[in-house]
Structure formats: structure tokens, C-alpha cells
Residue frames relative to the residue before (quaternion, step in Angstrom):
aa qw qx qy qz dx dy dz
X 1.0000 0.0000 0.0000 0.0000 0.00 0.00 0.00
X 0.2643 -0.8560 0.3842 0.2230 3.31 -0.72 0.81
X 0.1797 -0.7279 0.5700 0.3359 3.98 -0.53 0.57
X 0.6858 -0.4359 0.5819 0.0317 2.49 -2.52 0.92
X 0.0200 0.8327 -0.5457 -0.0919 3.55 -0.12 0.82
X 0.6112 -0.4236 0.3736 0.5544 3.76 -1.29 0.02
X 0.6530 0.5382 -0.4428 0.2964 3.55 0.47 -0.74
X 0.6488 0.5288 -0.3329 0.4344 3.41 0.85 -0.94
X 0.4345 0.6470 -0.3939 0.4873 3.64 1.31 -0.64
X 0.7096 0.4595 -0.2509 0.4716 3.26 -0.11 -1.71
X 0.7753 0.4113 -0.3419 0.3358 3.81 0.35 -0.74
X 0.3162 0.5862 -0.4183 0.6176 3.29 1.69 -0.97
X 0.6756 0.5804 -0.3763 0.2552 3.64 -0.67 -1.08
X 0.8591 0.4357 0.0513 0.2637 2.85 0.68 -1.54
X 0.4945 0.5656 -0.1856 0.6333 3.05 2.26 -0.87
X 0.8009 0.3439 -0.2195 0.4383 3.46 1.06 -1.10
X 0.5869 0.4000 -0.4212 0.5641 3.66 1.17 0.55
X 0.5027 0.6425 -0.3839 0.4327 3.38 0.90 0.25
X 0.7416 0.4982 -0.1161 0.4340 2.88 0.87 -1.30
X 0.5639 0.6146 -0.1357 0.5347 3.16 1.64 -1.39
X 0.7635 0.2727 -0.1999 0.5502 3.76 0.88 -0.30
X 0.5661 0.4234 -0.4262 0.5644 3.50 1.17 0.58
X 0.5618 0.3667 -0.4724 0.5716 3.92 0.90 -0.18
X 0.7756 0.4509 -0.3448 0.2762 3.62 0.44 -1.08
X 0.4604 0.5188 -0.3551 0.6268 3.89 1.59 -0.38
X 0.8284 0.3956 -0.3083 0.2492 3.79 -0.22 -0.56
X 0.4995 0.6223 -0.3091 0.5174 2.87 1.74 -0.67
X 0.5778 0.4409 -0.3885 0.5664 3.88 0.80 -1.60
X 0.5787 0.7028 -0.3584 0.2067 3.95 0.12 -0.55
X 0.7662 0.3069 -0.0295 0.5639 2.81 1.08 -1.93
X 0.2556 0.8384 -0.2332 0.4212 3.07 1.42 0.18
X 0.8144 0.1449 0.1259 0.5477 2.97 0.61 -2.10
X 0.5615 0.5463 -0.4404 0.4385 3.12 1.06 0.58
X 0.5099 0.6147 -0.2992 0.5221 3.34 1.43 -0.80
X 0.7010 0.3878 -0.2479 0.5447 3.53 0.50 -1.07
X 0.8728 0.0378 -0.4215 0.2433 3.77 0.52 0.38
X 0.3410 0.7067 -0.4848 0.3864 3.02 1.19 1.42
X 0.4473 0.6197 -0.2614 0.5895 3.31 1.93 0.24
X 0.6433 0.4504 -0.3431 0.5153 3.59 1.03 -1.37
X 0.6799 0.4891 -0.4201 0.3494 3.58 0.58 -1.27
X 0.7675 0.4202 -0.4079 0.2607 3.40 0.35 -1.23
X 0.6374 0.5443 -0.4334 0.3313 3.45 1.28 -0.44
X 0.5285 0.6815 -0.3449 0.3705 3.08 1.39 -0.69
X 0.5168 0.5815 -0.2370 0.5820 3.56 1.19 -1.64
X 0.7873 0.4436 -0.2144 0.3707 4.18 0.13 -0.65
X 0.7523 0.0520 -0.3192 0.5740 3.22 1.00 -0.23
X 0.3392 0.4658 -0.7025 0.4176 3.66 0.17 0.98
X 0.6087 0.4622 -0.4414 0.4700 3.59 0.31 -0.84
X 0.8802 0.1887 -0.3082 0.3077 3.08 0.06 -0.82
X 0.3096 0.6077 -0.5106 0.5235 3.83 1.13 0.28
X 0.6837 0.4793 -0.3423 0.4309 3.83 0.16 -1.17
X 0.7079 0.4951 -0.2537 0.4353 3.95 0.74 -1.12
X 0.5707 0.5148 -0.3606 0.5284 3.31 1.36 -0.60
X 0.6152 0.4219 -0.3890 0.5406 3.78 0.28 -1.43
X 0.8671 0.2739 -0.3704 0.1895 3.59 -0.44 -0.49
X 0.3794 0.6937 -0.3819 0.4785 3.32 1.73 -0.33
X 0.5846 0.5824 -0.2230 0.5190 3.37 0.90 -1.49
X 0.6744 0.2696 -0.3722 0.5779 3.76 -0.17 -1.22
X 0.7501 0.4307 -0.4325 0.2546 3.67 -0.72 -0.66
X 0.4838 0.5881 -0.3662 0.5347 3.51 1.37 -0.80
X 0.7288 0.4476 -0.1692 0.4898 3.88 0.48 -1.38
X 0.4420 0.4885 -0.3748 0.6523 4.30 1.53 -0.56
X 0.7928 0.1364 -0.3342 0.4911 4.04 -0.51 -1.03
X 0.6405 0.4545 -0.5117 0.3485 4.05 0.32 0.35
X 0.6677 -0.5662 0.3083 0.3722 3.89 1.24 0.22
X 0.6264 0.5553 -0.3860 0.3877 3.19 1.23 0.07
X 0.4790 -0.7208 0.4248 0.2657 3.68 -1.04 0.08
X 0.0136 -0.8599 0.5030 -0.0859 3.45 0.46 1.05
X 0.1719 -0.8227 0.5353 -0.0839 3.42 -1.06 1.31
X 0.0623 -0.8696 0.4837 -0.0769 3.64 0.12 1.40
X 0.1704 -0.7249 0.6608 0.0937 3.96 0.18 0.78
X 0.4090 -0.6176 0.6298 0.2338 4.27 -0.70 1.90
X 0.7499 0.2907 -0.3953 0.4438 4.48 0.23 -0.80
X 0.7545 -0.4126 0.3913 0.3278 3.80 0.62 -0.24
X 0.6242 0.6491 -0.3389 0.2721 3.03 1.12 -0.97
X 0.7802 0.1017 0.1014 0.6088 3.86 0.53 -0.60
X 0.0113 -0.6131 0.7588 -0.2194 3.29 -1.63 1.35
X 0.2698 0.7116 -0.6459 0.0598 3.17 -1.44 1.00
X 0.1169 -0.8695 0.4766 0.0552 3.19 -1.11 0.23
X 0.1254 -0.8707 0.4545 0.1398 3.85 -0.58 0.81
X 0.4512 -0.5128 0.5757 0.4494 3.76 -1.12 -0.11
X 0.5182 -0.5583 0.5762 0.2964 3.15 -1.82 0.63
X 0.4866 0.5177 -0.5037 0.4914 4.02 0.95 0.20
X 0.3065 0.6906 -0.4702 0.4562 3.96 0.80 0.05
X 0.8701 0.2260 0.0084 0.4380 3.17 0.00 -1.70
X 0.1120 -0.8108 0.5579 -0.1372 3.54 0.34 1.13
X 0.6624 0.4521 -0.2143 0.5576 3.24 0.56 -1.68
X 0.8698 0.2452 -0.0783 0.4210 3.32 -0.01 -1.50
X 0.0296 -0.7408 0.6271 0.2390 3.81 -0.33 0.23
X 0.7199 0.3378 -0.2916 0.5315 3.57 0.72 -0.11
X 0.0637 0.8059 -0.4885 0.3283 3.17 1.28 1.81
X 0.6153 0.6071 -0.1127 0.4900 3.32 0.86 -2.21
X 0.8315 0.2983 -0.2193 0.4140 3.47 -0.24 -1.44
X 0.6556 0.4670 -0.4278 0.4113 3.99 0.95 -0.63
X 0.5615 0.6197 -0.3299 0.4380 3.70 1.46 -0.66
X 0.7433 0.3697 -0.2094 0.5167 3.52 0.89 -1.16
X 0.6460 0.3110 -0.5562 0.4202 3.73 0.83 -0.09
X 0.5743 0.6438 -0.4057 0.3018 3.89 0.77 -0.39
X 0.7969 0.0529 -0.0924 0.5947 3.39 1.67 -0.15
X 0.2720 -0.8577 0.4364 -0.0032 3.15 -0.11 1.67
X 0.5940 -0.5485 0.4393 0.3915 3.78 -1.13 0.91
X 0.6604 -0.5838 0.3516 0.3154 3.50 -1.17 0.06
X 0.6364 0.4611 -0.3388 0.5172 3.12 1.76 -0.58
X 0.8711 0.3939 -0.2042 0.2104 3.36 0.64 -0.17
């Protein structure tokens, strides 16, 4: 019969707190991944919906005569009064078909 020494204890010990802090690290893991696949999608939801506003918005500001300029990556936005276009009254509309909203 074989005996069980402290040493073997201590090793037992050791395999099983090992092990015990890889379930207990992976769990905290998957954990925090869940929680920011949640942030993103909210995140991913109201840009969308920030984006539907801004363009709802520019198009509202397009059938009021102004020239409104929305860049779909962000990069660039402008916008003029229809007092701009004195000379031209078909200033606004040649500006806003030359650069279309993202939805359209």
C-alpha cells in the first residue's frame, strides 16, 4: 500500500490551486468580454441613431435652401445660409446635389 506523504500534499495543493485560478481568471474573462459586446452594441445603436438624426436634420435644412454638407465617414460637414447665394439662387441646390447625404 502506498503512503501519502506531505510532499505529495503540497503537490496535490498546487495542481489544484492552479487549476482553481485558471477557472477563476477565465471566468472574470468571459465575463468581460460579454460586458463589452453589450457596450459596443449600444455604442453601434446610438451612432446609428445620432447618424439618422444628422441626416434627417440636413435634409430638413436642404428643403429650407440652405447647403448642408454631411461627409457618411465623419470626416467633413458644412453648412451655408441661403443669403450666400444672392447671385445664384440655384446656388444651395447645385451645392447639395454635388454632394449628397449618406443616405442618399
Amino acid at each position: 500500500m502506498r503512503r501519502f506523504l506531505i510532499r505529495d500534499l503540497l503537490w496535490l495543493t498546487l495542481i489544484v490551486a492552479l487549476a482553481l485560478g485558471w477557472w477563476v481568471d477565465h471566468r472574470q474573462l468571459a465575463s468581460d468580454l460579454q460586458a463589452a459586446r453589450q457596450e459596443l452594441a449600444q455604442s453601434r445603436w446610438k451612432a446609428d441613431l445620432w447618424e439618422t438624426m444628422a441626416i434627417a436634420f440636413a435634409k430638413q435644412m436642404r428643403a429650407a435652401g440652405w447647403y448642408v454638407r454631411v461627409a457618411a465617414d465623419g470626416s467633413g460637414y458644412g453648412w451655408t445660409t441661403p443669403d450666400s447665394f444672392v447671385g445664384d439662387p440655384e446656388g444651395a441646390r447645385k451645392l447639395n446635389d454635388a454632394h449628397p447625404l449618406p443616405s442618399e
